[in-house]
N, C-alpha and C positions, 0 to 999 in steps of 0.2 A: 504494500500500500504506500502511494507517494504521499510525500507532506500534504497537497493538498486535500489530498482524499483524507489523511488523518486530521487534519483541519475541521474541514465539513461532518465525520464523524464526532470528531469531541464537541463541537458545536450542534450535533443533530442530537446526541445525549444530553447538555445540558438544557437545550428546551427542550427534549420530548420527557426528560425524565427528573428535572429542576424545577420550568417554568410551566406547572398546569394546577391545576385546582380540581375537587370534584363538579363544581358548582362548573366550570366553566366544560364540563365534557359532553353535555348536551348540545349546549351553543355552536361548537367546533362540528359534532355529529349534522348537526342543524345546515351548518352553513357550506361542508363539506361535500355534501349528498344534493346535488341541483333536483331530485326529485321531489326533496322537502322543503329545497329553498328557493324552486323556482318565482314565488309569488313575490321573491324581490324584485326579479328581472320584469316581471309584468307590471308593478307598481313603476318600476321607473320607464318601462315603455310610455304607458299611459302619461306619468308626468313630461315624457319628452313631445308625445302630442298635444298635449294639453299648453305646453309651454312654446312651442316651436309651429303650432300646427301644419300646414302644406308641406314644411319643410321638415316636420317630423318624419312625414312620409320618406324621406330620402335619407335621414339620419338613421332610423333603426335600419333599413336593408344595407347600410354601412356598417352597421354595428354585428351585421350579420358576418358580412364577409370577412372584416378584421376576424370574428372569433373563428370562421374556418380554416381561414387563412393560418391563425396561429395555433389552431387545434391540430393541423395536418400537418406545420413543422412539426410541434412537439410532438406529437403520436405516431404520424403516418413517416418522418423523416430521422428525429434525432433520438428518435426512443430504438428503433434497429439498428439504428447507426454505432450507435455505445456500447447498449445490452449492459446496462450498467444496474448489478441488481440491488434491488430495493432495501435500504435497513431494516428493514421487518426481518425480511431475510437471513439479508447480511450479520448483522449485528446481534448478539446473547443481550436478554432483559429489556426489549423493547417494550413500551409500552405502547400495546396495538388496541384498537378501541374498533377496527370494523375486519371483518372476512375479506383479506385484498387475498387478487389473484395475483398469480406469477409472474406478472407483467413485468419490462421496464421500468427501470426510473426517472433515466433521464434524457428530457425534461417537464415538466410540472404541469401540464395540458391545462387543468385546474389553474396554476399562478398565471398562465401565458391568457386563458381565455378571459380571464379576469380585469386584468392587464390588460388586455386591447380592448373591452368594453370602457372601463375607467380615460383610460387615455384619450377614448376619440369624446367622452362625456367635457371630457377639463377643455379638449380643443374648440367644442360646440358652445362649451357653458360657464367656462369659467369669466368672460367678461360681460358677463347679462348684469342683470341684478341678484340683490342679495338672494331671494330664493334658488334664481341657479346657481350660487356658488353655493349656497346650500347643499345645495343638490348634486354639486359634484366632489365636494367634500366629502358626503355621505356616500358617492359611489367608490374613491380613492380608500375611504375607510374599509370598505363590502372588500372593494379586491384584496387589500391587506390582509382580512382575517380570514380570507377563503385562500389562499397562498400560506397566510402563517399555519390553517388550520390542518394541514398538507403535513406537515411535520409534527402538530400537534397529537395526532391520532397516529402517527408511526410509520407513513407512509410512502413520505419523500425526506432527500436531503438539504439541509439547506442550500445547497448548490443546485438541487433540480429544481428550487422554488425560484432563485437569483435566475436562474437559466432560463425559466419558463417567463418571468416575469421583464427581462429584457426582450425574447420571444412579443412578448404583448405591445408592448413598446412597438417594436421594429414592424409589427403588423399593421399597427394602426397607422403608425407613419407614413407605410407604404400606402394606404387605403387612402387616407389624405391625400397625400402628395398626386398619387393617377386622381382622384376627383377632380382636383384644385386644375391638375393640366388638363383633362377632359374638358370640366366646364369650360376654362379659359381656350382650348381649341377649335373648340365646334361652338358651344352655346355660344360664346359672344363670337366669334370669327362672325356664326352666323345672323346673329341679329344685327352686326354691324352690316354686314353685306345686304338686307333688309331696310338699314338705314331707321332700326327702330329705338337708335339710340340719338338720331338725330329730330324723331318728332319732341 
């Protein structure tokens, strides 16, 4: 095992096996598991049209693809790529809190998909008003504990969590960045050529 890997182990034991509570092992189950925590993503769909309207419309199917986008690095690309197995596994005295399969670990699909919802939220909403900073405060928070909660319950290391959640980053970035150049190619190329910026 390299320093780093022993690094990310002594680090993946002090929070899996220092920093938990009982009180807090519901909440990490809760927010870990997207079939019990989906009615977050729903609530803040809802507040994205509620707050955005027309253009919510085009914000959440962005919000779609950044998360495929960084679901299928993490999953479908870096998780074969490694075969890097899981401290549950790997490691004696974990403390495991759900039935994981044999799967890879790295990197953190969970921190990455997280991660690129939060990102494209800050890029959307962090300069509205107070409620959308609010609000993407509160989604920067969501992704934290569903990334920390990844190591919490024994699952990931903290380096597949930093992995997945740079992953999320670089998704949504790209997701931006092709809109940003789409829109500014064709939508205005073509209203200019329309000369519907000149009524």
């Amino acid at each position: 095992m390299g320093l780093l890997e022993q690094a990310d182990a002594w680090l993946f034991r002090l929070l899996n096996l220092g920093l938990v509570h009982p009180a807090a092992d519901d909440l990490m189950l809760f927010l870990t598991n997207p079939m019990l925590s989906y009615h977050i993503l729903l609530l803040a769909a809802a507040f994205i049209l509620i707050r955005k309207g027309k253009d919510g419309l085009v914000i959440i199917p962005l919000l779609i693809l950044a998360v495929g986008i960084a679901d299928f690095t993490a999953s479908g690309i870096l998780k074969p790529l490694f075969h890097r197995v899981r401290p549950c596994f790997a490691l004696q005295g974990v403390r495991l809190l759900v039935n994981q399969s044999h799967s890879w670990s790295f990197a953190s699909s969970h921190a990455a998909n997280a991660t690129a919802i939060a990102s494209l939220v800050w890029i959307f909403f962090w300069r509205g008003a107070p409620v959308d900073r609010t609000f993407t405060i509160l989604m920067i928070v969501y992704a934290f504990l569903v990334a920390f909660s990844r190591i919490y319950i024994g699952v990931h290391y903290p380096g597949d969590v930093l992995g997945g959640m740079v992953i999320g980053l670089g998704s949504a970035s790209i997701v931006y960045t092709a809109t940003g150049w789409t829109v500014k190619r064709f939508v205005h190329n073509e209203a200019m050529r329309n000369g519907e910026f000149l009524r």
